[in-house]
C-alpha positions, 0 to 999 in steps of 0.5 A, a space after each residue: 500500500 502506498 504511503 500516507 503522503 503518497 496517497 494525499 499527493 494522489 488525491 485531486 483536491 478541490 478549491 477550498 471555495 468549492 468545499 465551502 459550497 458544499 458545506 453551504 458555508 458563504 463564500 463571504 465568510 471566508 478568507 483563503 489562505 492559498 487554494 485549499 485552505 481557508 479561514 472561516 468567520 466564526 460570526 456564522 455560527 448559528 445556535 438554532 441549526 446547532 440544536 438540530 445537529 448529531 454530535 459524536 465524540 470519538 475517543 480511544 482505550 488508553 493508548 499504547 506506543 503502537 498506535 490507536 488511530 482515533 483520527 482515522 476513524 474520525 475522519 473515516 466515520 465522516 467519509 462513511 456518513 457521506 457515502 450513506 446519504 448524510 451530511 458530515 463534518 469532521 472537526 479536529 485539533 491542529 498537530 504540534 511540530 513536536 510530535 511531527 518531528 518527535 514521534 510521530 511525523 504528523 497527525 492529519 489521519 492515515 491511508 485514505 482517511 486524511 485530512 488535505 493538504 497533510 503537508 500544510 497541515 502537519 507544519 506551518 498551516 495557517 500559522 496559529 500555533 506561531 501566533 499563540 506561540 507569539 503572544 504566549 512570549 510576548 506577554 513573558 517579554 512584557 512582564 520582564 519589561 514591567 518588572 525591570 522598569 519598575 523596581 525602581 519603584 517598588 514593584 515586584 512579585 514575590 512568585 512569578 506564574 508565567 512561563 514560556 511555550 515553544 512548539 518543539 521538544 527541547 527538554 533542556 528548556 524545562 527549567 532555565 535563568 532569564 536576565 544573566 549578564 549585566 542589569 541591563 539584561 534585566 533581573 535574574 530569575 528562574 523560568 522556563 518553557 512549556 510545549 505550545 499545546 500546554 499554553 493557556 492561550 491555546 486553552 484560551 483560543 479553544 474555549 473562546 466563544 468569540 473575540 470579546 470573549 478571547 480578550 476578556 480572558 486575556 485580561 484574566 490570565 494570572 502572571 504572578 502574586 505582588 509583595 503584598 499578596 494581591 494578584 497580578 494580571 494581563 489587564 494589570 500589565 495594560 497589553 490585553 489589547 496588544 496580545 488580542 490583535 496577535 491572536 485575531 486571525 488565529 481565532 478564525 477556525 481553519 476550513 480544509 478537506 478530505 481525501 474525498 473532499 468533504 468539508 473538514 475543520 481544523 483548528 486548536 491544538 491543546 494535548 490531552 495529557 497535559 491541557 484539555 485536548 480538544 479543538 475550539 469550541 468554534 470550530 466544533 459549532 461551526 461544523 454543526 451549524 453546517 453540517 448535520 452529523 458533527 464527528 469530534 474527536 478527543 485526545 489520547 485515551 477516553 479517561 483523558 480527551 473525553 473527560 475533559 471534553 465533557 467536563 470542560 468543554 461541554 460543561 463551558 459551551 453548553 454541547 450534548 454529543 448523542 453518541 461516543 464512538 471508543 476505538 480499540 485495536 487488537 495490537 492496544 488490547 494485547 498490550 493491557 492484556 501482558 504481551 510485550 511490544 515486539 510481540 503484538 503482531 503474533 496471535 493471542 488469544 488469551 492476552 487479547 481477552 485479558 486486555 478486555 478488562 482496560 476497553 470495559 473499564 472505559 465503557 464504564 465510565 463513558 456510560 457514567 456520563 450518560 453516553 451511549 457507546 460503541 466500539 470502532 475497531 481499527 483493524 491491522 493486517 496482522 490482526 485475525 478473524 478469530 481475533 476480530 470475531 472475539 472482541 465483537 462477541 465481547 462488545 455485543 454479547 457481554 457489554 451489550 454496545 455496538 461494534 463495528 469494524 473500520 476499514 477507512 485506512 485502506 478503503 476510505 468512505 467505503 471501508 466506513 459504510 459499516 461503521 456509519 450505518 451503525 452510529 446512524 442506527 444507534 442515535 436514532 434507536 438510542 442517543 445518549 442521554 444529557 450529560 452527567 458531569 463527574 462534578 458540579 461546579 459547586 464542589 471543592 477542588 480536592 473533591 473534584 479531583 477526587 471523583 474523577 482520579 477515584 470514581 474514574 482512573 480507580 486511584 485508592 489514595 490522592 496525595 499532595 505535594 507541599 506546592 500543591 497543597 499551597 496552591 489549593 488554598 490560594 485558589 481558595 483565596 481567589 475564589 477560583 474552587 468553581 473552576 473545572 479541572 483539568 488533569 495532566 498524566 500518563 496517557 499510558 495508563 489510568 494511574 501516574 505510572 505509565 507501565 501499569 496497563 490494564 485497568 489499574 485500581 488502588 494506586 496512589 495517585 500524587 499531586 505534585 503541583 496545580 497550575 491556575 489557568 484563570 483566563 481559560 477558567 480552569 485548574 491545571 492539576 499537575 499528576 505523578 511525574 508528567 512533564 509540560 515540555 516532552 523531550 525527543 525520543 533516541 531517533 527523532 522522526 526529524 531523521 526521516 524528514 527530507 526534500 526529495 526532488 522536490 516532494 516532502 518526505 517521512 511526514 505520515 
């Protein structure tokens, strides 16, 4: 089978004008950016068709290092939906250079199930990750400047909250001193840099209901605790104004398309791990006022992305997904199950049985949410049909939930069919119930953190640091208790050590820290020994990455 970057350069794109048409987007409320790509006005969204809309969620089992493929089947179901006479748009977080060159070499979906162009997509695309890059540092760069113009005057801030951001895995950026050299580099001081995606920008940028909205919480953004203990903001530093202007065209959602050219938007790009893991809340409306069947997907495992996209971004934009798609694979499932990593391609029955109890627990706890789930299987060419036929027999027979085997990777919208006509079925026959949040707002933080690290993850015991246990009541000094939480861990496992596969229960789950997002109206917490900047792996997909007469290689 060709490659992913083979298969998109094959596929005859459409002018993105031609792609709006088809959505039913006005040609007046977009901006291109080149042929295939445009920037769409978020003034078009539309409450009304919003209601009227079928949104679907699709999350993953926890993931392993060999792959999950939720995006995949995101933009497969919306393909799939098409071929069967529905109206569907996919609507996804943007990729992170980090990844790109770190990992995994891209994330615009695989095989025939991509989002085009992948090359503008997977690096520079329209630029947003530079602007909120940008405003993130700009912002670092002004509270400098305020502080070495005023210690003349007084001023200062016993504890700084503000770091930096790069897009780039650069673990020697983790913790640095700014100001070295003469006074006039300013004053001396520990920082350091978090990866682009962990930005309360980005945060900000996806949650943002519009421009007003977007500056408003600029203006919130926490930067530090002055001498006399009161808070010190964006709106205090006076530059609210100044960090808008640089994220205006970046709020735009980005309108793009598939390899069989339907509508796809692709806009923000928090990771699940360490931010909440969803696109905008843009982005996702305006693909339900266009479209009928809206397709989302969320990062890393369900315990991760779907959680927080329902207990933040649901909860903050007022969303009730009628469906929640978990996608498994054999390889994942042996994995939980015992077997080692040079072992998943073999057959394995027994091991494949005991990675049941990791892809149970997720169901559990979807369908404490009030989600009516079903199991998109991604199926692999080593994968056998006694294999396949075992994890349906479990979903149907002993879960009672769909299931359905995606073949979009190979197949495009034809390998999806199947998978389509059961989310149609399944949210005509039974949609899911209004959601039921793993909290209420009212609810102390340490209870938040509670429900959802022993109601969900199966902790036994919650720990805090001394750090956290400081910011806990400063949060309560602020009152910020009603915010939403927002938990950074291991996406290899349930609890904070990300060898324990399977469905782990009763381990202690420690709180090192919690980071007090006020703009994006949300508390970081900060679990085992998760880190905000990744570091590259011994051979980085950098190694691969070339231009070969003329074409771009080693992105997928």
């Amino acid at each position: 089978m060709k490659s992913d970057i083979e298969i998109a350069r094959s596929i005859c794109l459409k002018k993105i004008k031609e792609v709006a048409d088809l959505a039913g987007i006005p040609r007046e409320g977009i901006e291109n950016y080149g042929r295939y790509i445009a920037k769409v006005n978020e003034k078009l969204i539309d409450e009304q068709r919003i209601a009227n809309n079928h949104l679907i969620l699709v999350t993953a089992i926890t993931p392993t290092k060999a792959g999950i493929g939720k995006t995949t089947v995101s933009i497969g179901l919306a393909l799939g939906l098409q071929r069967i006479g529905k109206k569907a748009i996919v609507a996804l977080r943007e990729p992170s250079l980090g990844p790109c060159f770190g990992m995994k070499g891209g994330a615009a979906g695989g095989g025939y199930a991509q989002v085009l162009p992948m090359e503008k997509i997977n690096l520079h695309f329209t630029g947003d990750f530079h602007a909120i890059t940008s405003a993130h540092n700009m912002i670092s760069a002004l509270l400098d400047n305020y502080l070495y113009q005023n210690q003349d005057n007084g001023f200062g801030l016993k504890e700084i909250l503000w770091r930096r951001v790069l897009d780039v895995n650069d673990r020697s950026l983790r913790y640095i001193v700014t100001g070295l050299g003469p006074k006039t580099n300013g004053l001396t001081q520990e920082s350091g840099f978090d990866i682009t995606p962990a930005s309360e920008i980005m945060a900000i940028l996806c949650l943002a209901k519009d421009e007003n909205d977007l500056r408003r919480r600029i203006e919130n953004i926490l930067l530090g605790i002055t001498l006399d203990n009161k808070p010190f903001t964006v709106k205090d530093l006076g530059v609210a104004g100044a960090i808008t202007v640089l994220l205006r065209d970046a709020l735009h959602p980005n309108l793009v398309q598939t390899t069989e050219n339907t509508p796809a938007f692709v806009h923000g790009g928090p990771f699940a791990n360490i931010a909440h893991g969803c696109n905008s809340i843009l982005a996702t409306k305006l693909a339900m006022t266009f479209g009928e069947y809206t397709i989302t997907e969320a990062g890393f495992g369900a315990d991760l992305g779907a959680e927080k996209f329902y207990d933040i971004k649901c909860r903050k934009a007022g969303l009730h997904p009628k469906l929640t798609i978990l996608v498994a694979t054999a390889q994942g499932l042996k994995m939980h199950g015992g077997v080692s990593a040079d072992k998943l391609k073999l057959p394995d029955i027994d091991s494949l049985q005991k990675g049941f109890c990791n892809l149970d627990k997720h169901v559990r706890n979807l369908h404490s949410f009030g989600q009516t789930v079903i199991v998109a299987f991604n199926r692999f060419a080593t994968d056998t049909e006694e294999e396949v036929d075992l994890i349906r027999r479990h979903c149907e027979e002993d879960l009672n939930i769909g299931f359905a085997v995606n073949g979009a990777f190979a197949n495009g919208g034809a390998g999806a069919e199947s998978l389509a006509r059961l989310v149609v079925q399944t949210i005509e026959e039974k949609p899911s119930r209004p959601l039921n949040f793993a909290y209420t707002d009212e609810e102390s933080v340490e209870d938040k953190i509670s429900k959802v690290a022993c109601n969900l993850y199966g902790a036994g015991m919650i720990t805090y640091s001394t750090t956290a246990r400081k910011k806990l009541k400063r949060i309560e000094e602020l009152n910020l208790s009603h915010f939403p939480v927002c938990i950074a861990k291991t996406q290899y496992s349930f609890s904070t050590d990300a060898k324990m596969y399977g469905a782990a229960e009763g381990f202690e789950f420690h709180i090192q820290d919690i980071v007090i997002n006020q703009g994006a109206e949300m508390l970081v917490v900060i679990a085992g020994d998760i880190l905000r900047m990744p570091g590259l792996p011994k051979q980085p997909q950098a190694l691969h990455i070339d231009i070969v007469e003329g074409e771009i290689e080693g992105l997928s």
